[in-house]
LUMTORKE-446165 format. One record per residue: residue number from 1; residue in one letter; x, y, z negated of N, C-alpha, C in turn. Coordinates in Angstrom, 1 decimal. Atoms other than C-alpha are relative to their C-alpha. Last residue first. Layout:
N
 seq type    nxx    nyy    nzz   caxx   cayy   cazz    cxx    cyy    czz
 NUM    A      X      Y      Z      X      Y      Z      X      Y      Z
...
***
This chain:
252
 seq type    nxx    nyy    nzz   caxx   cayy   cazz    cxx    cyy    czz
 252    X   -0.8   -0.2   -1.7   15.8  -11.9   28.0   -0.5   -0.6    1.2
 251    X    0.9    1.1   -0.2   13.9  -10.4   24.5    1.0   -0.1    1.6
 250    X   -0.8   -0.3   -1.7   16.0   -8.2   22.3   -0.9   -1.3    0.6
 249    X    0.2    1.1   -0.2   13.6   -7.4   18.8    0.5   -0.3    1.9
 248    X   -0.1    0.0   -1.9   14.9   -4.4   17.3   -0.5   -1.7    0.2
 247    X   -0.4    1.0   -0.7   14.1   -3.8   13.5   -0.6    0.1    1.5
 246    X   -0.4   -0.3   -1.1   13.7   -0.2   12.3    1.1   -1.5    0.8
 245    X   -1.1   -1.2   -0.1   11.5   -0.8    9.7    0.4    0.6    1.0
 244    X    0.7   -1.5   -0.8    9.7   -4.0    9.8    1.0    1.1   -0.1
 243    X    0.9    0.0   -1.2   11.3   -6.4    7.4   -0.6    1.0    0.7
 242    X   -1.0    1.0   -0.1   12.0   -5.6    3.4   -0.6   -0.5    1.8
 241    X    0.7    1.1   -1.1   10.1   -2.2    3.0    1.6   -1.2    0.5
 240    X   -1.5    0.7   -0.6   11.5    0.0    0.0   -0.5   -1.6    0.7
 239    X    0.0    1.2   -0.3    8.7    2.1   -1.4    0.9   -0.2    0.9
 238    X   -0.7    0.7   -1.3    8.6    5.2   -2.4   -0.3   -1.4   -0.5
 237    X   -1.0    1.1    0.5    6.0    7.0   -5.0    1.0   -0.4    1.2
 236    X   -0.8   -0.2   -1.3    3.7    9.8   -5.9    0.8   -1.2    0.1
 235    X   -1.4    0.6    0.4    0.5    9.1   -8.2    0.3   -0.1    1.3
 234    X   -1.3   -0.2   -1.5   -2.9   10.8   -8.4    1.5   -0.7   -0.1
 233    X   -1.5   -0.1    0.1   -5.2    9.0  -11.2    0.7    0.2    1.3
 232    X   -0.5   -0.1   -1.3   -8.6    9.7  -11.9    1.1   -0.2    0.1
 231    X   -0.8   -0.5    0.0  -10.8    7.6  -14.8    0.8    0.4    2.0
 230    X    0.3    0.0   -1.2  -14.2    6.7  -15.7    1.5    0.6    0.0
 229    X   -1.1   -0.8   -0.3  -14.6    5.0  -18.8    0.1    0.3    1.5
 228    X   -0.3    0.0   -1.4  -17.8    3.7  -20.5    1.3    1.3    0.2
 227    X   -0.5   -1.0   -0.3  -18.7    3.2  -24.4    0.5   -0.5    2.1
 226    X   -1.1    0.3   -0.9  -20.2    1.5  -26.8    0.7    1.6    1.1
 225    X    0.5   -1.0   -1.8  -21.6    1.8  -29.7    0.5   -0.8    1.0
 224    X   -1.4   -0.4   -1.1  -20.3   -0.9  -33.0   -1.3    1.0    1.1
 223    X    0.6    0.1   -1.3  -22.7   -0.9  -35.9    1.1    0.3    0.7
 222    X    1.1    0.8    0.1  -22.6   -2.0  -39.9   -0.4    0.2    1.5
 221    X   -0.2    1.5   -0.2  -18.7   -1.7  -40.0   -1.7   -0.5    0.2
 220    X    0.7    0.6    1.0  -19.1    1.9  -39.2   -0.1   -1.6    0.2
 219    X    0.0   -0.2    1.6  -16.4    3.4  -37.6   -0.5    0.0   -1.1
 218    X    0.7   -1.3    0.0  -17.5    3.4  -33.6    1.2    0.5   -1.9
 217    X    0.3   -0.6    1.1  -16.0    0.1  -32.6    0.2    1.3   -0.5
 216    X   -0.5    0.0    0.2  -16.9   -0.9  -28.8   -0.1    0.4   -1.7
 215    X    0.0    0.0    1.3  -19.1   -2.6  -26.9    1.1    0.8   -0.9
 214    X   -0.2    1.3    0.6  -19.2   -2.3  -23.1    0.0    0.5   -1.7
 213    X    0.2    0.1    1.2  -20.3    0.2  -20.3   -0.1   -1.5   -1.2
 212    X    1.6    0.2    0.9  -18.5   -0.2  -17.4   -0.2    0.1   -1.2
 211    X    0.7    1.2    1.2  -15.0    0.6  -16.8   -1.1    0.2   -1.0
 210    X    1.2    0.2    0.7  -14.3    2.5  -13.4   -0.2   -0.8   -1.4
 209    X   -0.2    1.4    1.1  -10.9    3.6  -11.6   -1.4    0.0   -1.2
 208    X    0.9   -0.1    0.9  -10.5    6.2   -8.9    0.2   -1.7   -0.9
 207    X    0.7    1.7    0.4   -7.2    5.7   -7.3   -1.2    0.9   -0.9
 206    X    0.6    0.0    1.3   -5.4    8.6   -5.2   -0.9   -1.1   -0.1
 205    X    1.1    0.4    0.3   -2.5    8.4   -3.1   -0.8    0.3   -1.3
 204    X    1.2   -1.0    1.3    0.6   10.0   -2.2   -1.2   -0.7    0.3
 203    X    1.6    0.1   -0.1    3.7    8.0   -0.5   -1.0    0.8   -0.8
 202    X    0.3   -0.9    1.3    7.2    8.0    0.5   -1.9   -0.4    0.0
 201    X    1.4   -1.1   -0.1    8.7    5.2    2.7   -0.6    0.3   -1.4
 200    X    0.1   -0.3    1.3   12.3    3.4    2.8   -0.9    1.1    0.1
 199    X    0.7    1.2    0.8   13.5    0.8    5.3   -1.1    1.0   -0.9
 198    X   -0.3    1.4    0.0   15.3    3.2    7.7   -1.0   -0.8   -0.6
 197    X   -1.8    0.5   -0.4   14.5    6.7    6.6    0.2   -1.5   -0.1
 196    X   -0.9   -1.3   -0.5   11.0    8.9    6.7    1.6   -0.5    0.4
 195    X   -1.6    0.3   -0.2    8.5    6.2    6.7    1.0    0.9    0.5
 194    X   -0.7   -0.4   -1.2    5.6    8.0    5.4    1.4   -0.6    0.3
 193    X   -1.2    0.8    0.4    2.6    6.9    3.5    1.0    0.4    1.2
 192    X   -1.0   -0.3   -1.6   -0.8    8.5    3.2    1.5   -0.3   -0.5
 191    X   -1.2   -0.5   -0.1   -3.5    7.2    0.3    1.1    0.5    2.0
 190    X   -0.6   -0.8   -1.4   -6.7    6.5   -0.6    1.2    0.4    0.1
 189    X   -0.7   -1.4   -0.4   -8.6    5.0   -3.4    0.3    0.4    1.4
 188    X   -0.3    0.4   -1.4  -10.6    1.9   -5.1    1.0    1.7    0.1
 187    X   -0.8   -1.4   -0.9  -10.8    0.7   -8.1   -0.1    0.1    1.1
 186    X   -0.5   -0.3   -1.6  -12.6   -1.7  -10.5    0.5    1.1    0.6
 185    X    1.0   -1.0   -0.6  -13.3   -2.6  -14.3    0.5   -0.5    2.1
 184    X    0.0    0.4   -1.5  -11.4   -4.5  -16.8   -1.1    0.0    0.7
 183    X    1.0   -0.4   -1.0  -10.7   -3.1  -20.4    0.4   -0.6    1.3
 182    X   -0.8   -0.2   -1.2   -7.8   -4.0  -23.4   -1.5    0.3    0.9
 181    X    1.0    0.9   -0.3   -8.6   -3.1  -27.3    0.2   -0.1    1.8
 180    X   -0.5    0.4   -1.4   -6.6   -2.0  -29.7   -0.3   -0.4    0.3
 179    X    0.9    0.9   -0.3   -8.2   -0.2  -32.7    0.6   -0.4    1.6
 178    X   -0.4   -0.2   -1.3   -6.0    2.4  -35.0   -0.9   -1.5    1.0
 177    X   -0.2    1.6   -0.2   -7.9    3.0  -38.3    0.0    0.2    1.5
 176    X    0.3    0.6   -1.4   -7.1    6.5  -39.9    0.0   -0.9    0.2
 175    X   -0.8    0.3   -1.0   -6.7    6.8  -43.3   -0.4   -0.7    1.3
 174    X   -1.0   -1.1    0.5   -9.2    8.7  -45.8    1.3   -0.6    0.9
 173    X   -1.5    0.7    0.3  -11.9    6.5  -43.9    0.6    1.2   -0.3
 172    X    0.0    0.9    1.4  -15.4    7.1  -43.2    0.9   -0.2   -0.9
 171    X    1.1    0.3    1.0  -15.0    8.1  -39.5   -0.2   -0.4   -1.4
 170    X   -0.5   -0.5    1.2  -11.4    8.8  -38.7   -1.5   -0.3   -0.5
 169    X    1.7   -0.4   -0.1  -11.6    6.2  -35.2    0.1    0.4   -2.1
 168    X   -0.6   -0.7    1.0   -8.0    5.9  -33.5   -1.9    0.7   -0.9
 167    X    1.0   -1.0    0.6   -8.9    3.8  -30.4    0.5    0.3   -1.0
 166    X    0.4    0.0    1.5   -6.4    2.5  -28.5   -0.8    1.0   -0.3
 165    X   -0.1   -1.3    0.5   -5.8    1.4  -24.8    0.0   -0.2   -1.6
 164    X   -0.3    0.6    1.9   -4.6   -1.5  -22.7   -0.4    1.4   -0.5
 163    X   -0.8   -1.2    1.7   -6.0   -1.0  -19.4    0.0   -0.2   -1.1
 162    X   -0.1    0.2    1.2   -7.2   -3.3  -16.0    0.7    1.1   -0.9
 161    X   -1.1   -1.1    0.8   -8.5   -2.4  -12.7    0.5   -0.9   -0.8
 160    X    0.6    0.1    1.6  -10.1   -4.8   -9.9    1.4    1.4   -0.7
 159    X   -1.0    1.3    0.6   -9.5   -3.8   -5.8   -1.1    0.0   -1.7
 158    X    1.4    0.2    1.1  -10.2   -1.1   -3.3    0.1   -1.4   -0.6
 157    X   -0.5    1.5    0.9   -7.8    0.4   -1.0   -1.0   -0.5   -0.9
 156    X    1.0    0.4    1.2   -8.0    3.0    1.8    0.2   -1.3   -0.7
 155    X    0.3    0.8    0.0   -4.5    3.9    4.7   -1.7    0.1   -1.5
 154    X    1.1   -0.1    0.5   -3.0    6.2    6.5   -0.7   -1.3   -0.5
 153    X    1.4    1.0   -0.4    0.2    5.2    7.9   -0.9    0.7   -1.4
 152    X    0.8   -0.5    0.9    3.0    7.6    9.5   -1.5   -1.3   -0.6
 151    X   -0.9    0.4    1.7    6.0    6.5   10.8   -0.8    0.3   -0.6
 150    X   -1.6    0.1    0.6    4.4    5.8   14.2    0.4    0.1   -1.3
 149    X   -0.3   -1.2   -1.2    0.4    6.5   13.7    1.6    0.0    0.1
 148    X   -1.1   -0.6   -0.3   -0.8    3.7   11.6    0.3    0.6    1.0
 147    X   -0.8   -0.5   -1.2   -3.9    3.0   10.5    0.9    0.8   -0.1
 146    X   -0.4   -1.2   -0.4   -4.9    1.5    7.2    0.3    0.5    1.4
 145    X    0.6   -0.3   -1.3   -6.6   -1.1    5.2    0.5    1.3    0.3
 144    X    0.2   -1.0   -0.7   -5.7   -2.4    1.6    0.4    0.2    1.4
 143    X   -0.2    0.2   -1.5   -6.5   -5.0   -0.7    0.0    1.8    0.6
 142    X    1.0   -0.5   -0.9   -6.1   -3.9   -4.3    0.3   -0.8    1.4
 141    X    0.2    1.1   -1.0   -4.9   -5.7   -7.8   -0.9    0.5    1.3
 140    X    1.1    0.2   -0.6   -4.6   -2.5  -10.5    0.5   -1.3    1.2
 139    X   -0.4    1.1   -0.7   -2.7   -2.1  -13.8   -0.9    0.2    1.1
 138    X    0.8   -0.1   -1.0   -2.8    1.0  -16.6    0.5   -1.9    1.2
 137    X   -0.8    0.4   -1.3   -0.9    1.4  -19.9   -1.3   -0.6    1.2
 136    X   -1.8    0.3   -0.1   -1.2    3.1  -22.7    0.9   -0.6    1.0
 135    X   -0.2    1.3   -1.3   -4.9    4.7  -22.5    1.6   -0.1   -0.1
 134    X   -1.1    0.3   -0.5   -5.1    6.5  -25.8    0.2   -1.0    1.0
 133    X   -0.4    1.0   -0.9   -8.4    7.7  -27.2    1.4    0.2    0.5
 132    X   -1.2   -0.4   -0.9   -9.0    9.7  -30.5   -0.3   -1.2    0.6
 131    X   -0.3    1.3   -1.0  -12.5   10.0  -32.6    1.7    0.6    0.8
 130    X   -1.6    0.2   -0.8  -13.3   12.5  -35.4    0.4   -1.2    0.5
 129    X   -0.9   -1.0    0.3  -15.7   13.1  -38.1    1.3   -0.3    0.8
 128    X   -1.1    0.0   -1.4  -19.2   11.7  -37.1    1.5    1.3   -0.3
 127    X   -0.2    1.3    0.0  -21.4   12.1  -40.1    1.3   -0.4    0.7
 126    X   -0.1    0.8    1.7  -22.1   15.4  -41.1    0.4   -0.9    0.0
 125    X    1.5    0.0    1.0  -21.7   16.7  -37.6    0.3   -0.9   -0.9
 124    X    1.5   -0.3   -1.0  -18.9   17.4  -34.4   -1.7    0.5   -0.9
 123    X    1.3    0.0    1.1  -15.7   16.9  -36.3   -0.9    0.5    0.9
 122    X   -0.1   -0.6    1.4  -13.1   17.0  -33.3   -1.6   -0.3   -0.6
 121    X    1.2   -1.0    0.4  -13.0   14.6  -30.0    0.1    0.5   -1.4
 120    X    0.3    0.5    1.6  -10.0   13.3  -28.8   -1.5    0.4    0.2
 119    X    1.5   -1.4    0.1   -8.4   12.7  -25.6   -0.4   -0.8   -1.5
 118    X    0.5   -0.3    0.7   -4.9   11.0  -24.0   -1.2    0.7   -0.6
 117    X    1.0   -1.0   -0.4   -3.2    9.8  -21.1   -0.9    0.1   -1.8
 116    X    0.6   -1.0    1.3   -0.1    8.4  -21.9   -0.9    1.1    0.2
 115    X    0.9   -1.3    0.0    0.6    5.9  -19.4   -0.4    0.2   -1.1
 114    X   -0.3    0.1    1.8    3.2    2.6  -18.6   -1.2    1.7    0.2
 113    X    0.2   -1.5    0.4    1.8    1.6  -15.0    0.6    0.0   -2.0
 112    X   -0.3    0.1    1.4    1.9   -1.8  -13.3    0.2    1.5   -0.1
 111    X   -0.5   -0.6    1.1    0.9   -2.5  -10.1    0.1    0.5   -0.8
 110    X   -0.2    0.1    1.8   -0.3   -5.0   -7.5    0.7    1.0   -0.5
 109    X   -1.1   -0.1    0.6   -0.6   -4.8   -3.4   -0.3    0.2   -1.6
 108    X    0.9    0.1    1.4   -2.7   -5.9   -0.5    1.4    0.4   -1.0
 107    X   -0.7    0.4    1.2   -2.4   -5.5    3.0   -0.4   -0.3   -1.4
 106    X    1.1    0.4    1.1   -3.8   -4.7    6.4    1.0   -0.6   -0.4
 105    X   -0.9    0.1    1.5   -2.2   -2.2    8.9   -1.3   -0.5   -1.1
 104    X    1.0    0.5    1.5   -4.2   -1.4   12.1    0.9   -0.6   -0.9
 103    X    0.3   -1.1    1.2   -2.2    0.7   14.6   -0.5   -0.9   -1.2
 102    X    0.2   -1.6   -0.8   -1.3   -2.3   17.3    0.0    1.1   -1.3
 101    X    1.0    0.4   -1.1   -1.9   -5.4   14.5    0.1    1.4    0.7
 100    X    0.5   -1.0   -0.5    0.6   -4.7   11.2   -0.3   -0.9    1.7
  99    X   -0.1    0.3   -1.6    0.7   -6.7    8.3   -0.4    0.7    1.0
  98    X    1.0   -0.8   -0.7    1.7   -5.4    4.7    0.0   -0.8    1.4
  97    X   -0.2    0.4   -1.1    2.6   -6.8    1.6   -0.6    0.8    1.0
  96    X    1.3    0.7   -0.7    2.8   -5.5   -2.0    0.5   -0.8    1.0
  95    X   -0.8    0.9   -0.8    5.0   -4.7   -5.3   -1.3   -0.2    1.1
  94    X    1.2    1.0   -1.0    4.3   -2.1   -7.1    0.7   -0.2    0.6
  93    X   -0.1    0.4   -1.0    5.9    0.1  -10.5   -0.9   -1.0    1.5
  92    X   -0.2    1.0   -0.2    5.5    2.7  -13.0    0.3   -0.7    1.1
  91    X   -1.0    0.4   -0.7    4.7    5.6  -14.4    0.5   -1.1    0.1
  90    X   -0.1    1.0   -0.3    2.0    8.1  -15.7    1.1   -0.6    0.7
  89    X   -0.8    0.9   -0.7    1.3   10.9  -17.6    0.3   -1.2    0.0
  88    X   -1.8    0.1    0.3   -1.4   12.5  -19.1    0.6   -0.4    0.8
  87    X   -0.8   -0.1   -1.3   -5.3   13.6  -19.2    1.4   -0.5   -1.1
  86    X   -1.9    0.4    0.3   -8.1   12.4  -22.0    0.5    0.3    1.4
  85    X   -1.2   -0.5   -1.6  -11.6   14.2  -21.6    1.5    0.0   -0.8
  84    X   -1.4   -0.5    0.5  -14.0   12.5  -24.7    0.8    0.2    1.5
  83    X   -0.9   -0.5   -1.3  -17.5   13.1  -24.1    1.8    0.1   -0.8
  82    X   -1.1   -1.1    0.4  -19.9   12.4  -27.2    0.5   -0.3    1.0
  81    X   -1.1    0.4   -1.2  -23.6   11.1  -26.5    1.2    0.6   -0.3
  80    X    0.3   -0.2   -1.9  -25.6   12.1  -29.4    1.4   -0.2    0.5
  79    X    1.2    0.3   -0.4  -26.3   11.1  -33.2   -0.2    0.3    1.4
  78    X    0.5   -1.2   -0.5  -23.1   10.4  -34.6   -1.0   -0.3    0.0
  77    X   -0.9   -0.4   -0.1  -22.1    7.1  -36.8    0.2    1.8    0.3
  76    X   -0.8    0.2    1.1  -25.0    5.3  -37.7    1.5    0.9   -0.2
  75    X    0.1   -1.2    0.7  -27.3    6.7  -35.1    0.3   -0.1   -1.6
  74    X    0.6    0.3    1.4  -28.4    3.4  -34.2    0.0    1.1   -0.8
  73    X    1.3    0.4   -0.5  -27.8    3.8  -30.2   -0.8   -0.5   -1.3
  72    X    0.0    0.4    1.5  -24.0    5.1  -31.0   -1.9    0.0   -0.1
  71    X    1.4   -0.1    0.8  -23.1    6.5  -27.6    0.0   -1.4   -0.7
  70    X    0.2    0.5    1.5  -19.4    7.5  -26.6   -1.7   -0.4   -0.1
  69    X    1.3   -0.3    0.8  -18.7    8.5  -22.7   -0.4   -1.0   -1.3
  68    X    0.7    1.6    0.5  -15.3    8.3  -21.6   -0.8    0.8   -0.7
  67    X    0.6   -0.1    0.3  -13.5   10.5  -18.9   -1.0   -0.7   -0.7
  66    X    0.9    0.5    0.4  -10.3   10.5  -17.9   -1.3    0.7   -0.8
  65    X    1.1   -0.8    1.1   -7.6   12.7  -16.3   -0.7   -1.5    0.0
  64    X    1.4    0.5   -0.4   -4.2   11.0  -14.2   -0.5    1.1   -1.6
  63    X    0.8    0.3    1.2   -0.7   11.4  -13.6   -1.3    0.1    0.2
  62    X    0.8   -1.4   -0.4    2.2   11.2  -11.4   -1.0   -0.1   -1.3
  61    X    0.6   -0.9    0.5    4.7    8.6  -10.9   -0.6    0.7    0.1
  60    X    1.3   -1.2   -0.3    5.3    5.5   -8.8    0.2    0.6   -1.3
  59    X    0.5   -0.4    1.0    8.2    2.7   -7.9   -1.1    1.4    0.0
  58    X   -0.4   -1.7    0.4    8.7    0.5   -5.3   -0.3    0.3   -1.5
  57    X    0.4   -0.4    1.2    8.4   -3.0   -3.6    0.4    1.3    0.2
  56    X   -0.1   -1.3    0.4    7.3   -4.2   -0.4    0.5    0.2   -1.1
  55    X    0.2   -0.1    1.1    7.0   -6.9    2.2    0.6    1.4   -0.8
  54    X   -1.0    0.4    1.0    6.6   -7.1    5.9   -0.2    0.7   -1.7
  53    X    0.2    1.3    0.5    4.9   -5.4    8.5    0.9    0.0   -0.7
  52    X    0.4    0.2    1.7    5.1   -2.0    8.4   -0.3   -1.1    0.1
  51    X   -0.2   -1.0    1.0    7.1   -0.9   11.7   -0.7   -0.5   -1.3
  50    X    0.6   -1.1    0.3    6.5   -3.5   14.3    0.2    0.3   -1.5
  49    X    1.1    0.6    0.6    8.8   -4.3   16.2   -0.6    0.5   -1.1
  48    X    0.0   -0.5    1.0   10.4   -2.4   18.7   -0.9   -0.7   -1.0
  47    X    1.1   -0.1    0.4   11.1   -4.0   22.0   -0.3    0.3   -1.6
  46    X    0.3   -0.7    1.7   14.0   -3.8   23.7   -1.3    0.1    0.3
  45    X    1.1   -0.8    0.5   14.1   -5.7   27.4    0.2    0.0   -1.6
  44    X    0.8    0.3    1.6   17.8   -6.9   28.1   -1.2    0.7    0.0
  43    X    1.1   -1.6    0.9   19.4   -7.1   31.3   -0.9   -0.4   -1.1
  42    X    1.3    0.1   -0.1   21.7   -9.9   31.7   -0.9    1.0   -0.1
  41    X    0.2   -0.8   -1.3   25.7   -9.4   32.2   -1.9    0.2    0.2
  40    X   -0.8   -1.2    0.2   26.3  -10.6   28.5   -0.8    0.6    1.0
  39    X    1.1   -0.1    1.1   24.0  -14.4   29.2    0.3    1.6   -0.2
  38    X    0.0    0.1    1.6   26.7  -15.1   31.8   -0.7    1.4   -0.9
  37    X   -0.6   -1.1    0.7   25.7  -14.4   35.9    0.1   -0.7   -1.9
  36    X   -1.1    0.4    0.5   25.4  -18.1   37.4    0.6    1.4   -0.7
  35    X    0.2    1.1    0.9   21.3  -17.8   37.5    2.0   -0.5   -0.1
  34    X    0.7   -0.4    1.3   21.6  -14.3   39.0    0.2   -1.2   -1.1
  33    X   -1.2   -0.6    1.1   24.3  -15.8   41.4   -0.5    0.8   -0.9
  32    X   -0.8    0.5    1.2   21.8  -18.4   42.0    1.2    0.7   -0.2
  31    X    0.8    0.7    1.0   18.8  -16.2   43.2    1.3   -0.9   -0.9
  30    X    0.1   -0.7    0.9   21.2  -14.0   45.3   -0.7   -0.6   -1.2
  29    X   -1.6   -0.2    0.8   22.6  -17.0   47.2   -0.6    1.0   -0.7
  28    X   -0.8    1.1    0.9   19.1  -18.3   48.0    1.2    0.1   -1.2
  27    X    0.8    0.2    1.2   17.7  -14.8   48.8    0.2   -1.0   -0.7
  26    X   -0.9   -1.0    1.0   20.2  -14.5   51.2   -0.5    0.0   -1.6
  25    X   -0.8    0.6    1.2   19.7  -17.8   53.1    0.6    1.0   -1.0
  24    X    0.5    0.7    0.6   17.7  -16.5   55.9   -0.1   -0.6   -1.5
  23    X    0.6   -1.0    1.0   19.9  -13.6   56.4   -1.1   -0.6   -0.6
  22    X   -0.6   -1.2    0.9   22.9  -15.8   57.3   -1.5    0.8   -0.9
  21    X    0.0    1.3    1.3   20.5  -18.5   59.3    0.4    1.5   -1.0
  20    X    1.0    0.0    0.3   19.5  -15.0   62.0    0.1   -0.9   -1.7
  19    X    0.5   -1.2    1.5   23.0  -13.9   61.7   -1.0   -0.5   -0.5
  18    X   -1.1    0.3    1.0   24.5  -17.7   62.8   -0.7    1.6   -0.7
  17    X    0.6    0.8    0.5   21.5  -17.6   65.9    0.4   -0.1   -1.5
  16    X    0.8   -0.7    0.6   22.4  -14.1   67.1   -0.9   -0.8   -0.9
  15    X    0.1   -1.1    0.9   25.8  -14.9   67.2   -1.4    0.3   -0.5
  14    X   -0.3    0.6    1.4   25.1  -18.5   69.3    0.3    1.3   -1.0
  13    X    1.4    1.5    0.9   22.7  -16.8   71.3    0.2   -0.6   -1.1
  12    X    1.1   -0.9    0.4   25.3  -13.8   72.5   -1.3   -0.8   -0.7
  11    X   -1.0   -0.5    1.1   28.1  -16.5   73.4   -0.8    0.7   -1.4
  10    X   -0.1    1.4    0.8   25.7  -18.5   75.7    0.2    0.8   -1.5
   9    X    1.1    0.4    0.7   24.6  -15.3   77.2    0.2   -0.9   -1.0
   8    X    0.8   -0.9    0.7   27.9  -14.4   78.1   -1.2   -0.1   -0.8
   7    X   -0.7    0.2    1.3   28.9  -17.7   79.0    0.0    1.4   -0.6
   6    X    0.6    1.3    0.4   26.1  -17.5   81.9    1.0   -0.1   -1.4
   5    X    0.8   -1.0    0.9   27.3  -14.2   82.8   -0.5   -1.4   -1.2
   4    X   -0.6   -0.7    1.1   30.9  -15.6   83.6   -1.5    0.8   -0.8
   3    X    0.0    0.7    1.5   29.0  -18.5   85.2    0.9    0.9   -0.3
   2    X    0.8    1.0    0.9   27.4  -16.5   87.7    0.4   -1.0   -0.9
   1    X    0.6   -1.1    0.8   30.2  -14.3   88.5   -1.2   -0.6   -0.7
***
């Protein structure tokens, strides 16, 4: 009876010794049948990248007012400050960049404008018989700063201007004399931008736009004035984002 317990025991020692190794070694075999599962069977973390980085172009319309102050400091032509209020339409295109940091959004972007904003001034006094302006085309070079809220980005911009215009000056003359002359000033603005589908965001902003006082000709060949322009321009537009968007980035 004593050696049937005795190989009892025995029996019972070697089982509980073969589970003990067994559960020792589980973590081994589960560690390399993760490392022999194929690349497929893997779990994937998604990660969304980020939405407005990357490049830009589009197009814009909308339109703009100005305001340009005339003075003639010899009193050859008029004899007080004149105010010309030109409004019209505008349209054109931009190209930019954009980099995005958590919310923050910094960029920069260029564009071109065709525009027919227009303003006169009528006979005023004995001398002074009639001015016209025509801004014909608009440009601006801005950096810009924004926060992003998902598809939404707010953003401010501030930059140089440029404008081709014409003067049209009846002074003196039985035919009008047209005077082409370009300007370069500064800008800044504000805008909100919305990625509504895939690649392709809408946008409204507004640009102020400045050009100092500089020389210009009045209609007497014995004195030029000068003159300052201050102009507003709202303009709507899309843009077509190359990058960012609704790229996935799979990481394993």
């Amino acid at each position: 009876m004593t050696t049937s317990i005795a190989r009892s025991l025995s029996r019972w020692l070697a089982c509980a010794a073969v589970t003990a190794a067994t559960a020792a070694g589980l973590p081994f075999v589960s560690s390399a049948s993760a490392a022999d599962m194929p690349a497929q069977a893997r779990p994937v973390v998604v990660a969304a990248a980020p939405l407005w980085t990357g490049f830009y172009i589009g197009i814009h319309g909308g339109g703009g007012w100005a305001g340009t102050h005339l003075s003639d400091p010899s009193l050859m032509v008029f004899f007080e400050t004149k105010t010309i209020n030109s409004s019209g339409p505008l349209a054109g295109v931009q190209v930019g960049a954009n980099w995005q940091f958590g919310n923050v959004v910094v960029g920069g972007e260029i564009d071109a404008s065709w525009a027919s904003l227009k303003g006169s001034v009528a006979p005023g006094d004995i001398v002074f018989s009639g001015y016209e302006l025509h801004y014909r085309a608009l440009a601006t070079g801005t950096g810009r700063v924004g926060y992003a809220a998902g598809a939404w980005l707010s953003y401010v911009k501030a930059g140089i201007a440029w404008a081709d215009l014409e003067q049209t000056n009846f002074a003196g003359t039985v035919t009008p004399r047209g005077v082409p002359h370009t300007r370069t000033g500064v800008t800044a603005g504000a805008g909100l931008e919305w990625a509504f589908w895939r690649n392709l965001s809408a946008k409204l902003e507004y640009n102020f736009i400045y050009f100092g006082e500089s020389s210009i000709y009045l209609g007497s060949n014995r004195d030029n004035g000068s003159a300052d322009h201050m102009l507003h321009l709202v303009k709507a537009g899309l843009n077509f984002r190359f990058g960012g968007g609704d790229a996935i980035v799979a990481r394993y």
